[in-house]
C-alpha positions in Angstrom: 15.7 34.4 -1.0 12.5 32.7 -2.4 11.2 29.0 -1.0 11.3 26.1 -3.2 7.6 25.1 -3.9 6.8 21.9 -2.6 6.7 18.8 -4.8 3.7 17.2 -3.0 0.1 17.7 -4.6 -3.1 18.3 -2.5 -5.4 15.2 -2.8 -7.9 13.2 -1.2 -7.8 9.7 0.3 -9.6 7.1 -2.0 -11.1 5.4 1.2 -12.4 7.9 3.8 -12.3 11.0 1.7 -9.7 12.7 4.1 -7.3 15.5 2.9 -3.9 14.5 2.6 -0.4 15.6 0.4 1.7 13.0 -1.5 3.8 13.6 -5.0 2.3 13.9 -7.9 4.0 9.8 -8.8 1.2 8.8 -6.6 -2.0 11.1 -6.8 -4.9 8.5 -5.5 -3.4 6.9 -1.9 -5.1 6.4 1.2 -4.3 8.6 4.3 -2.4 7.6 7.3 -5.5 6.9 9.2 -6.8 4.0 6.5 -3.3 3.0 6.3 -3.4 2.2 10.4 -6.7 0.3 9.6 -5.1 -2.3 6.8 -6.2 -5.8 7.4 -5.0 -8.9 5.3 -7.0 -11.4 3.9 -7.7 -13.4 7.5 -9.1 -10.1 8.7 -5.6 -9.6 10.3 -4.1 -6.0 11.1 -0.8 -5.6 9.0 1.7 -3.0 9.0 3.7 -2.3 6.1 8.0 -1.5 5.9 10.5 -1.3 3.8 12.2 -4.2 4.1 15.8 -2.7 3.8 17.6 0.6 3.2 17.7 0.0 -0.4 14.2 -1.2 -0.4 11.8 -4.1 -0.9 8.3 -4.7 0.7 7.2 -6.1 3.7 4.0 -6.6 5.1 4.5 -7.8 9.3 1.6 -9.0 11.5 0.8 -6.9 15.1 2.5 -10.8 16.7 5.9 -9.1 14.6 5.4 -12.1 12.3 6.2 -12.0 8.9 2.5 -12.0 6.8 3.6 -14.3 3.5 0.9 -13.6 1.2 0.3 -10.2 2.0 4.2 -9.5 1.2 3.5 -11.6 -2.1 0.8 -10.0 -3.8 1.1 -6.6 -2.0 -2.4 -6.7 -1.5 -4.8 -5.7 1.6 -8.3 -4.3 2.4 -8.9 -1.1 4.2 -13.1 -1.1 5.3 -13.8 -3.4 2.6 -11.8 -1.9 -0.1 -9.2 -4.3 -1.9 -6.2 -2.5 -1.7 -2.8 -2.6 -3.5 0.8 -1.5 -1.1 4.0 -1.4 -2.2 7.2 0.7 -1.5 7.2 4.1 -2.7 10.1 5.6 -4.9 11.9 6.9 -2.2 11.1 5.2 0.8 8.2 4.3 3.2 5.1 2.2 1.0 1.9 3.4 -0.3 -1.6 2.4 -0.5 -3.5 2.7 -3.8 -6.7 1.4 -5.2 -6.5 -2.2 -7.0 -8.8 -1.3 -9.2 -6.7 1.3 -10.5 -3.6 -0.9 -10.8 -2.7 -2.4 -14.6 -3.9 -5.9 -15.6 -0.8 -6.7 -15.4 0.1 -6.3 -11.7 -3.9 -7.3 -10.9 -2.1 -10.4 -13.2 1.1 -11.2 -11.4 -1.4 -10.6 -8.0 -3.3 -13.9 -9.3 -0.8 -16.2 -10.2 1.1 -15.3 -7.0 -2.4 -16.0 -4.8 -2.6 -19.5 -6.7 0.8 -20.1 -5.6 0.6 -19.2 -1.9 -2.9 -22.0 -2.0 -1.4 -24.6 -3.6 
């Protein structure tokens, strides 16, 4: 009986240059270890969850709070690096460059910023 090859890819992590796995949906992410070291837009650590079985984001301070913005424009900074996180297809989230993302999400990310300001 032969083994299924596996669906993940071998990549690298955008950030810290680490080797990691993921699908080929999602070829650019940061590695566990970056994703540990998100901070929000205070400089505060945030953790990212689904935020049911069926899905959604959440982004939750270390306190257990609920972080607003971050959960609103899906956006963080690993060492510097504006980040973008949001769930992945099937479960857990991901971290990907917001450079990379379309103008429209970088868009919707700057009307939804204004918002949380005002």
């Amino acid at each position: 009986m032969m083994d299924k090859p596996s669906p993940l890819i071998n990549t690298t992590c955008f950030i810290c240059g680490a080797p990691d796995r993921t699908l080929p949906r999602y070829p650019v992410i940061a590695c566990a270890g970056c994703k540990r070291r998100a901070v929000n837009h205070e400089g505060k650590p945030v953790k990212f969850f689904n935020e049911s079985m069926s899905g959604g984001f959440l982004a939750m301070l270390d306190d257990g709070s609920r972080d607003e913005e971050t959960t609103a424009t899906h956006t963080a900074y690993v060492d510097g690096t504006e980040v973008y996180v949001d769930e992945a297809r099937f479960g857990g989230t991901v971290i990907q460059p917001m450079d990379a993302m379309p103008d429209v999400v970088r868009d919707r990310i700057r009307r939804r910023r204004g918002k949380s300001e005002g």
